[in-house]
Backbone and ligand atoms as CSV (ligand in chain L), in Angstrom:
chain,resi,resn,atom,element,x,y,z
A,1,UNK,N,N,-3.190,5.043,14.609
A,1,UNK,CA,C,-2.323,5.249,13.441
A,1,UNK,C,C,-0.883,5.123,13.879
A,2,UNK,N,N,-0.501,4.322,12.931
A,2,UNK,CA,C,1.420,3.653,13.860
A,2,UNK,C,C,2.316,4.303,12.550
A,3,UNK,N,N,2.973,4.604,14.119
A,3,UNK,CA,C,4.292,5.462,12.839
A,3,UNK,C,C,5.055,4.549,11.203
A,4,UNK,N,N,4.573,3.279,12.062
A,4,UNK,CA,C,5.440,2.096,10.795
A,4,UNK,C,C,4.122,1.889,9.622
A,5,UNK,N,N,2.752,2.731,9.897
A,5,UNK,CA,C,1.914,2.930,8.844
A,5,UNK,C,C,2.784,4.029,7.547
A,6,UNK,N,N,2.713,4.941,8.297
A,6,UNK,CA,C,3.063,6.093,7.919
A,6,UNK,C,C,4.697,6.390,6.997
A,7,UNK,N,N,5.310,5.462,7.547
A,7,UNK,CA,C,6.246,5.242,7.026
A,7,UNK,C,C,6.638,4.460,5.558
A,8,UNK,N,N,6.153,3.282,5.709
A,8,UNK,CA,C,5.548,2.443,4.660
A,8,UNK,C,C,4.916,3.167,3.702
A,9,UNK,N,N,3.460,3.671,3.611
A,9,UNK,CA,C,2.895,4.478,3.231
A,9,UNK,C,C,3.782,5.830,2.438
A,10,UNK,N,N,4.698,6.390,3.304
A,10,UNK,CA,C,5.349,7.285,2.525
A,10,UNK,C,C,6.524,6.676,1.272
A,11,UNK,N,N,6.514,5.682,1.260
A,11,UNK,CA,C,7.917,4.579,0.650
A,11,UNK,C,C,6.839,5.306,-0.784
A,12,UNK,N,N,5.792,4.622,-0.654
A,12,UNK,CA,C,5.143,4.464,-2.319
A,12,UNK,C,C,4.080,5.443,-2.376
A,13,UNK,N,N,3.877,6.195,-1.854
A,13,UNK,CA,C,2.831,8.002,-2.084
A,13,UNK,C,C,2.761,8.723,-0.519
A,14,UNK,N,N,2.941,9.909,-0.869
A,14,UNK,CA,C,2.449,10.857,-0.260
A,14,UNK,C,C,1.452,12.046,-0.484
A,15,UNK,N,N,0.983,12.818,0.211
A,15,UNK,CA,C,-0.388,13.962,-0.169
A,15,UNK,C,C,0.550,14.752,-0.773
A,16,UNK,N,N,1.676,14.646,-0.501
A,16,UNK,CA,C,2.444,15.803,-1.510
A,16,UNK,C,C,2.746,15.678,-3.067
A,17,UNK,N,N,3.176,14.615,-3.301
A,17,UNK,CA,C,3.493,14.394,-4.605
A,17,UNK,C,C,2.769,13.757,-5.278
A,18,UNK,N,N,3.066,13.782,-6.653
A,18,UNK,CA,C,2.527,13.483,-7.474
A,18,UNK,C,C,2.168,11.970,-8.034
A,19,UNK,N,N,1.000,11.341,-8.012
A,19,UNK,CA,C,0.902,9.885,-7.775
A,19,UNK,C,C,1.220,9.305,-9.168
A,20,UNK,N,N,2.071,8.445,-9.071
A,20,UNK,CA,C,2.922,7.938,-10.237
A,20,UNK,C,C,2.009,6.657,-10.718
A,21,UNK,N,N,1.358,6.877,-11.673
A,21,UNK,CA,C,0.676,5.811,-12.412
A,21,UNK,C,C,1.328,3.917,-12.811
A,22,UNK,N,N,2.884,4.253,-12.854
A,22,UNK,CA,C,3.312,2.935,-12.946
A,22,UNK,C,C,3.026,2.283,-11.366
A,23,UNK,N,N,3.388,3.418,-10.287
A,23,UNK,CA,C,3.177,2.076,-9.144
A,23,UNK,C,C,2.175,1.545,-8.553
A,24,UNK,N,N,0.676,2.018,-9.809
A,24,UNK,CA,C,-0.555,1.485,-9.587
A,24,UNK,C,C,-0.332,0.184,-10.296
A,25,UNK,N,N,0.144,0.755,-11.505
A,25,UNK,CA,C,0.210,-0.562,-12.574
A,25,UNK,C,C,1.169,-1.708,-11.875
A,26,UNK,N,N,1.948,-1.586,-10.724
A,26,UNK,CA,C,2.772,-2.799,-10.547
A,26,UNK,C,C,1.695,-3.653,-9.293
A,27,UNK,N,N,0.481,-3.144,-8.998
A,27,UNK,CA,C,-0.276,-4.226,-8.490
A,27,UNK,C,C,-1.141,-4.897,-9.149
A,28,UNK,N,N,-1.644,-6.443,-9.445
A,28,UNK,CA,C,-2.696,-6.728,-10.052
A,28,UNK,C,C,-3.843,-6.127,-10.291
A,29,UNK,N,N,-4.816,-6.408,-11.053
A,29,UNK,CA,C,-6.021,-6.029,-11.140
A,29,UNK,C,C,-7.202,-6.708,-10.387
A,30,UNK,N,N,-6.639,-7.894,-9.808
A,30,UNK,CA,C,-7.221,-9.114,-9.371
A,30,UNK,C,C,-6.228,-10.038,-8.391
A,31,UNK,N,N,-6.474,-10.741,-7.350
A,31,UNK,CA,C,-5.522,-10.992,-6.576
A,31,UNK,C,C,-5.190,-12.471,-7.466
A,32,UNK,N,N,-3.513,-13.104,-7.292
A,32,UNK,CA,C,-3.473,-14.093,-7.706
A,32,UNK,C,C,-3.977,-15.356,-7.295
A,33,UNK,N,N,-4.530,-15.901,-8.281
A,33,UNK,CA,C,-5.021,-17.469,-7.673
A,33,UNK,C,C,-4.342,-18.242,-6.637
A,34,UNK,N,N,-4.615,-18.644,-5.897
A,34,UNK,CA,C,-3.971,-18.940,-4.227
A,34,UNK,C,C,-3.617,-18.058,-3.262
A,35,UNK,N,N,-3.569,-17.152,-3.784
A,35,UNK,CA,C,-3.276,-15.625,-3.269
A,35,UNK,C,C,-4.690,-14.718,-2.958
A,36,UNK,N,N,-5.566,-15.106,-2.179
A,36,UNK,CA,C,-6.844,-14.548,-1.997
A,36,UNK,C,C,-6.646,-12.825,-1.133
A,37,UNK,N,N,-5.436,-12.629,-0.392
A,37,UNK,CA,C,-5.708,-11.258,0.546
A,37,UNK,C,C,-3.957,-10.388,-0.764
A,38,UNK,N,N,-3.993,-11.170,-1.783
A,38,UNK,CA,C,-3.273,-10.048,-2.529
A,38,UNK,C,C,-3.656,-8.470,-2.328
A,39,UNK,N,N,-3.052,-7.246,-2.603
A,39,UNK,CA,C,-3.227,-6.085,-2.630
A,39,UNK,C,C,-3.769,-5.863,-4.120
A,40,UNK,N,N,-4.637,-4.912,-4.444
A,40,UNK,CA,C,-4.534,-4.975,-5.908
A,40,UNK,C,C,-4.849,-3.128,-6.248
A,41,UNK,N,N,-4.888,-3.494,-7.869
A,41,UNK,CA,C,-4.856,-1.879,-8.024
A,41,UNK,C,C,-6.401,-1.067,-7.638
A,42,UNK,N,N,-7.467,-1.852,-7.769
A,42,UNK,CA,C,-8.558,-1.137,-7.100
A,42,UNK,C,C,-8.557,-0.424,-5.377
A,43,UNK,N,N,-7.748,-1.295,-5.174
A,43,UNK,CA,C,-7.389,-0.789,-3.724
A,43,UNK,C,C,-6.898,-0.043,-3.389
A,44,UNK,N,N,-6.165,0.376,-4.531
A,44,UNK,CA,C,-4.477,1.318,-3.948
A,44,UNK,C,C,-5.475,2.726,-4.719
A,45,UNK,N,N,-6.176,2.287,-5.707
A,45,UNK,CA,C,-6.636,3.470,-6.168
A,45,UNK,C,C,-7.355,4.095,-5.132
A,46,UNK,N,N,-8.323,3.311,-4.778
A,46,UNK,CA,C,-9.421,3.631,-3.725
A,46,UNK,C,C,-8.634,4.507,-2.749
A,47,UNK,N,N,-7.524,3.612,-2.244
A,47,UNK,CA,C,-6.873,4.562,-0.742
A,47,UNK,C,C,-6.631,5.825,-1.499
A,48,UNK,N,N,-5.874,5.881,-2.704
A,48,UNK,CA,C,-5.174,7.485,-3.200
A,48,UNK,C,C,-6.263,8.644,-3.279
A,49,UNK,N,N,-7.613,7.995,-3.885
A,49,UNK,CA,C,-9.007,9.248,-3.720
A,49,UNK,C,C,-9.195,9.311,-2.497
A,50,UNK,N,N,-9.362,8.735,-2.070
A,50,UNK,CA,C,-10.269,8.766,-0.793
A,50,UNK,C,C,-9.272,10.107,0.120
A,51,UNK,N,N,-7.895,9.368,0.156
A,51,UNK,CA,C,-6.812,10.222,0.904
A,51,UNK,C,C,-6.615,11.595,0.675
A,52,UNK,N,N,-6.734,11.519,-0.912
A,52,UNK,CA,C,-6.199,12.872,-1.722
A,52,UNK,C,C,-7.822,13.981,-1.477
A,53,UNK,N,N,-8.597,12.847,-1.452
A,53,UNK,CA,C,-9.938,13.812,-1.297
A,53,UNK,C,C,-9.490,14.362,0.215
A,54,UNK,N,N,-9.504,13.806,1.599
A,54,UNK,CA,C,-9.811,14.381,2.250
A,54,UNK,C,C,-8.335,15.075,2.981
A,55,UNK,N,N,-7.030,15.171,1.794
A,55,UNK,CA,C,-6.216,16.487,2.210
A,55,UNK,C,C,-6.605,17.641,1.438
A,56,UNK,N,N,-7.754,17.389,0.656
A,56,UNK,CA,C,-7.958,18.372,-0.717
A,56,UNK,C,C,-8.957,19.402,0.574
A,57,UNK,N,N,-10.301,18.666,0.666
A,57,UNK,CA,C,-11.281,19.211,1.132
A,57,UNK,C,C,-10.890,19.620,2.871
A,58,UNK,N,N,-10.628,18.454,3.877
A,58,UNK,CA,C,-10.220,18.582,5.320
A,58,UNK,C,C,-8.951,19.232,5.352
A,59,UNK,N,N,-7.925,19.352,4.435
A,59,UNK,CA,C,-6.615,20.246,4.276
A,59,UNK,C,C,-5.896,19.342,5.933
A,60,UNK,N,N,-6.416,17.512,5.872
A,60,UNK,CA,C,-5.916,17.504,6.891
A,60,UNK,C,C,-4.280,16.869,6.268
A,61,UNK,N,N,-3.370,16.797,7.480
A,61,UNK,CA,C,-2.162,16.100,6.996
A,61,UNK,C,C,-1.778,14.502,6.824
A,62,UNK,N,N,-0.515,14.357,7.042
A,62,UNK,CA,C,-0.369,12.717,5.899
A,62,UNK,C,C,-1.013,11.841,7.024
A,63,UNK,N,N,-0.992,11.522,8.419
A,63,UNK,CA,C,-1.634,10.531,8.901
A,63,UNK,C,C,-2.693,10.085,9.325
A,64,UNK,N,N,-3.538,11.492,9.142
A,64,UNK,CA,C,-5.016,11.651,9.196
A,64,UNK,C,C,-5.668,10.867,7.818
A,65,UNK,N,N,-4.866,12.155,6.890
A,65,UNK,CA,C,-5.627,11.501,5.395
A,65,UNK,C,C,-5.140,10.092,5.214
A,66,UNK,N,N,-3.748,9.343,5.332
A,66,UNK,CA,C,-3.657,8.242,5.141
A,66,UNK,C,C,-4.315,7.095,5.573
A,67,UNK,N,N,-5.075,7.558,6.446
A,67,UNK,CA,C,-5.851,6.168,7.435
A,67,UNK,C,C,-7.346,6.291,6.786
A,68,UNK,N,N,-8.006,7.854,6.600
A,68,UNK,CA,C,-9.132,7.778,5.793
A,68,UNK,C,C,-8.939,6.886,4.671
A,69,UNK,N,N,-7.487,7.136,3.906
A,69,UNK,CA,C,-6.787,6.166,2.732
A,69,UNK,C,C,-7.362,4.819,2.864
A,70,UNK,N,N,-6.801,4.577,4.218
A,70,UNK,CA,C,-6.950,3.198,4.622
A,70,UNK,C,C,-8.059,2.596,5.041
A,71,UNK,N,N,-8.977,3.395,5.310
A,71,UNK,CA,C,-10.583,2.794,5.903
A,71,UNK,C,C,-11.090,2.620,4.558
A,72,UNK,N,N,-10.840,3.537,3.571
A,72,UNK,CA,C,-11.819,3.544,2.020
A,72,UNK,C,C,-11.191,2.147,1.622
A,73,UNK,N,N,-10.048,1.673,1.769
A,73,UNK,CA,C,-9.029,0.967,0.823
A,73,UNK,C,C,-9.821,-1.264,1.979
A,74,UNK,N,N,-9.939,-0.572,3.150
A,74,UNK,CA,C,-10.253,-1.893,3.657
A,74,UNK,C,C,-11.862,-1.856,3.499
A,75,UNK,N,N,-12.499,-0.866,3.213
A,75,UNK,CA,C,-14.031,-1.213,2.735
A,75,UNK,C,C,-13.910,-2.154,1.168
A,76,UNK,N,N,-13.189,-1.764,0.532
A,76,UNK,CA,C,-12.657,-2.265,-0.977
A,76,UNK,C,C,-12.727,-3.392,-0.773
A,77,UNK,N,N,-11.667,-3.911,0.196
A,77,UNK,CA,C,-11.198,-5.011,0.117
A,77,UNK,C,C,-12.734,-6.009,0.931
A,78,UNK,N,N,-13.132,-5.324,1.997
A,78,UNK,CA,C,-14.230,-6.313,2.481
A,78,UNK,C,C,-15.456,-6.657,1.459
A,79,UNK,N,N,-15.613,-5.723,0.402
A,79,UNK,CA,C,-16.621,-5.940,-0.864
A,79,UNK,C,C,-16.343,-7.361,-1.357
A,80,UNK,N,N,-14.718,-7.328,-1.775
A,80,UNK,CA,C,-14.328,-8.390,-2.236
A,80,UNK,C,C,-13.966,-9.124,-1.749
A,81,UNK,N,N,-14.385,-9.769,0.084
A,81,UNK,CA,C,-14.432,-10.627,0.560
A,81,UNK,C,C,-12.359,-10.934,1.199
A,82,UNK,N,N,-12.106,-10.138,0.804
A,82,UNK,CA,C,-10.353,-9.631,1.276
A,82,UNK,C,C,-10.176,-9.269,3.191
A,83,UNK,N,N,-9.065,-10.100,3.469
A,83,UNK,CA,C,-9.408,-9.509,4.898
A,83,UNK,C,C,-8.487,-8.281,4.873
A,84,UNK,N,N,-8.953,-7.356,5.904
A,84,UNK,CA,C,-8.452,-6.321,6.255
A,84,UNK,C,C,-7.296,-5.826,6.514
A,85,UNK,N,N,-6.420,-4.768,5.844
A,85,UNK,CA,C,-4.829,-4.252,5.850
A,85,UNK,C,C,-4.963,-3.726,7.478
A,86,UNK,N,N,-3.827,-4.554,8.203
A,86,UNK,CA,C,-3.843,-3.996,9.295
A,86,UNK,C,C,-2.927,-2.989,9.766
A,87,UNK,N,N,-1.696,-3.262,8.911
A,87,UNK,CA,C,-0.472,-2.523,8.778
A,87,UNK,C,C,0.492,-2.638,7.367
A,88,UNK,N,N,0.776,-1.219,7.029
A,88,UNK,CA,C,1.656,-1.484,5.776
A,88,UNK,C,C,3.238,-0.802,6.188
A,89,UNK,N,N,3.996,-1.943,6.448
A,89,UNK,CA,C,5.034,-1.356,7.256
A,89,UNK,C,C,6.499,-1.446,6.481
A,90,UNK,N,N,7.748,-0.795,6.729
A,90,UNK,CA,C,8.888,-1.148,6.306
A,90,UNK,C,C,9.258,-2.422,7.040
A,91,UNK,N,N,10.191,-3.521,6.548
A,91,UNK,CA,C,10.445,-4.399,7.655
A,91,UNK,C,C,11.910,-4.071,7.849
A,92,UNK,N,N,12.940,-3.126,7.483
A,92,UNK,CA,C,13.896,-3.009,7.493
A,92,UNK,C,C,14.765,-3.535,7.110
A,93,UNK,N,N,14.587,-4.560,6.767
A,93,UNK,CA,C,15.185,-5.184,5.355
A,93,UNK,C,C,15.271,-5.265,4.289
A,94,UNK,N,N,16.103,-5.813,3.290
A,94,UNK,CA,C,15.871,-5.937,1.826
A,94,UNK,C,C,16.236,-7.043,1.157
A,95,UNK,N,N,15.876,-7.021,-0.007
A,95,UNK,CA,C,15.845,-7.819,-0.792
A,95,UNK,C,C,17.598,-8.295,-1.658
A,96,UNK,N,N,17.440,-9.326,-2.763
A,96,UNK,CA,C,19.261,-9.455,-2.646
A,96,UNK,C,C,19.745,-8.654,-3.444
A,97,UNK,N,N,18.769,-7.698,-4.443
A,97,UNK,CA,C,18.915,-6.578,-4.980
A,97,UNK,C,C,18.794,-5.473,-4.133
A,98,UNK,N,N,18.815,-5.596,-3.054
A,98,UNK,CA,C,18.754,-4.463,-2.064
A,98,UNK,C,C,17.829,-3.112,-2.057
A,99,UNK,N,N,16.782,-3.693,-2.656
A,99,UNK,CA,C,15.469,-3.229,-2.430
A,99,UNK,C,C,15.021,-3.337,-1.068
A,100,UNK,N,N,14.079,-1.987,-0.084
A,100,UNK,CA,C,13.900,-2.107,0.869
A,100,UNK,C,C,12.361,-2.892,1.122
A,101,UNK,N,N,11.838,-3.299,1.939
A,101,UNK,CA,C,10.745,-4.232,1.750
A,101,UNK,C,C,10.133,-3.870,2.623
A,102,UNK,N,N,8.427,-3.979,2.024
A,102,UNK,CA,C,7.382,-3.453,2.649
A,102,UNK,C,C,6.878,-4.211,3.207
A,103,UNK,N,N,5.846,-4.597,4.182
A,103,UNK,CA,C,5.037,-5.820,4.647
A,103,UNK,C,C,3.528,-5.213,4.695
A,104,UNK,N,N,2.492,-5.826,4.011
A,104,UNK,CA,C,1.329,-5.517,4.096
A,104,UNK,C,C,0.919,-6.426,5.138
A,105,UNK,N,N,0.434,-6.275,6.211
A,105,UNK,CA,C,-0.333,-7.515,6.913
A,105,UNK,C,C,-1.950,-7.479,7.196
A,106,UNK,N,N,-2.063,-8.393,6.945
A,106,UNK,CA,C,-3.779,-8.732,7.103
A,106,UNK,C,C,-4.173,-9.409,8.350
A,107,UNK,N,N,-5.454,-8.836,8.694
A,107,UNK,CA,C,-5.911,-9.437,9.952
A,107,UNK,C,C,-6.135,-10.771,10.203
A,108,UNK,N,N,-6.299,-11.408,8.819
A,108,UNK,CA,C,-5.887,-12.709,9.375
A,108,UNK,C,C,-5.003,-13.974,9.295
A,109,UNK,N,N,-3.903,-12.858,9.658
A,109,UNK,CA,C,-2.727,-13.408,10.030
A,109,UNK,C,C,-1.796,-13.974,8.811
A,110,UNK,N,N,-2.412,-13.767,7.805
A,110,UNK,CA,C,-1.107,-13.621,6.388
A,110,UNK,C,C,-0.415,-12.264,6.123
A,111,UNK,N,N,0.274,-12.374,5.105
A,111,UNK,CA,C,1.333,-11.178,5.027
A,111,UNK,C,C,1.730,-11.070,3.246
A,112,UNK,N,N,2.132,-10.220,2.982
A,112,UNK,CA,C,2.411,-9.786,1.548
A,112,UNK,C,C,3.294,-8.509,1.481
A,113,UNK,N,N,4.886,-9.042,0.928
A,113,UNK,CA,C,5.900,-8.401,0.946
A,113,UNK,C,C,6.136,-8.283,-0.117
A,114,UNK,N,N,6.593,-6.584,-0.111
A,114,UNK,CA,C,6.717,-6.002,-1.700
A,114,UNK,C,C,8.110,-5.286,-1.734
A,115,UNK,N,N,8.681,-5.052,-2.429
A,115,UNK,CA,C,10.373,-5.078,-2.316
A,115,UNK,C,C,10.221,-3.396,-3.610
A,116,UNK,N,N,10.532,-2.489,-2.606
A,116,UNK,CA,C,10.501,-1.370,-3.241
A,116,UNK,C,C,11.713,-0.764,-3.453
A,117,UNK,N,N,11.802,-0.073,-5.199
A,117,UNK,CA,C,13.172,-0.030,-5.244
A,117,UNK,C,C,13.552,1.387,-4.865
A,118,UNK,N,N,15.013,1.800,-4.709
A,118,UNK,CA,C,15.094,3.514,-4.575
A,118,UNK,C,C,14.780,4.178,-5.655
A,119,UNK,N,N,14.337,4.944,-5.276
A,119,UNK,CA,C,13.716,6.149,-6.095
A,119,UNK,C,C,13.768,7.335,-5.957
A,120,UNK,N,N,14.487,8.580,-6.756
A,120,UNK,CA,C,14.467,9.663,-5.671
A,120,UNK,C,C,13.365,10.387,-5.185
A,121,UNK,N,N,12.423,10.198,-6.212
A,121,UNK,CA,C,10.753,10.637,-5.845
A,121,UNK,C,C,9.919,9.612,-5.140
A,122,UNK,N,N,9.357,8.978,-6.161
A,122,UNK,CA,C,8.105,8.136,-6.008
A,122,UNK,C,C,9.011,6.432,-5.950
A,123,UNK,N,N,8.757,6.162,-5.116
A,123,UNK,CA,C,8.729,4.136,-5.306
A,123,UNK,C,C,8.715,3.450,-6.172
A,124,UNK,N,N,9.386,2.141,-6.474
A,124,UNK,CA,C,8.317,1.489,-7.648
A,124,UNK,C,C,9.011,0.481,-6.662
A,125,UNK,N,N,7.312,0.052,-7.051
A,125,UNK,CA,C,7.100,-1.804,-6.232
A,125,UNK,C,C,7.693,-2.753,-7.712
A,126,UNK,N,N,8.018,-3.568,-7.073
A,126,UNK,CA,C,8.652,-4.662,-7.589
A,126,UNK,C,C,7.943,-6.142,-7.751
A,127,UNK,N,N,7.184,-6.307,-8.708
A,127,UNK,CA,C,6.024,-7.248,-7.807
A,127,UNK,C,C,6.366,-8.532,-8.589
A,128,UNK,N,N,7.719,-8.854,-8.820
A,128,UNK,CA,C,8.144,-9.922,-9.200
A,128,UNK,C,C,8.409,-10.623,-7.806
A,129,UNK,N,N,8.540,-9.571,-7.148
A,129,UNK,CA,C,9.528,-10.420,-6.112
A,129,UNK,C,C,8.281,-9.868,-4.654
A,130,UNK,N,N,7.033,-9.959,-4.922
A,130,UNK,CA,C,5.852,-9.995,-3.555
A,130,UNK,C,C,5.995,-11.278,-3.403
A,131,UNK,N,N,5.996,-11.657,-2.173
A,131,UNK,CA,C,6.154,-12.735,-1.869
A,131,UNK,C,C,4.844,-13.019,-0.299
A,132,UNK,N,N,4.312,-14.186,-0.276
A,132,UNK,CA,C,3.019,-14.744,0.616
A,132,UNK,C,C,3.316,-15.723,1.888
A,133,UNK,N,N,2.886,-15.945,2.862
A,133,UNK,CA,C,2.810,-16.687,3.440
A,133,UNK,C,C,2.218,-17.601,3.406
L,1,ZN,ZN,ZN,-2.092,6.703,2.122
């Protein structure tokens, strides 16, 4: 578990707060056509139970539960034939609206950048501007 998981990860939810329904709604429901290792909202849901279950029940903390997040969230994705989130990281950059930007990377070797805006709570992804390799 890499601190630039954890970090990322905290941009758009944590076990603490309260999971904001729009920044489910700003991922597809379905990845876009040409876009086969898109992120989508079954996924993000999947990681938030899975996570929220096991800080509920294991009372464990954010990088334990976030990776359970993340094993439920890459079983998702292998159902649907999706390769595997290997890292969801800040890249320290931003966007020309100066949104800070996330990098999802997949194991095989594509990438999917999501440009998250400030927020004083919760994130909101920006998914005009995800952009693919
Ligand atoms: Zn998580």
């Amino acid at each position: 578990m890499s601190g630039a998981i954890n970090q990322a990860s905290s941009a758009i939810h944590s076990v603490r707060t309260p999971l904001d329904l729009a920044d489910l709604e700003a991922f597809p429901a379905n990845p876009t056509p040409g876009h086969p290792n898109e992120a989508t909202r079954g996924e993000e849901i999947t990681h938030f139970l899975a996570e929220r279950h096991d800080a509920a029940v294991n009372g464990s903390a954010f990088a334990a539960a976030d990776q359970v997040g993340i094993n439920a969230q890459n079983q998702y994705r292998a159902e649907r034939g999706q390769s595997p989130v290997l890292s969801q990281a800040m890249t320290g950059t931003t966007d020309a609206a100066g949104n800070p930007i996330a990098r999802f990377t997949y194991a095989d070797g594509t990438h999917e950048d999501i440009a998250i805006a400030p927020n004083a709570s919760v994130a909101r992804i920006a998914p005009s501007i995800v952009a693919f390799t």
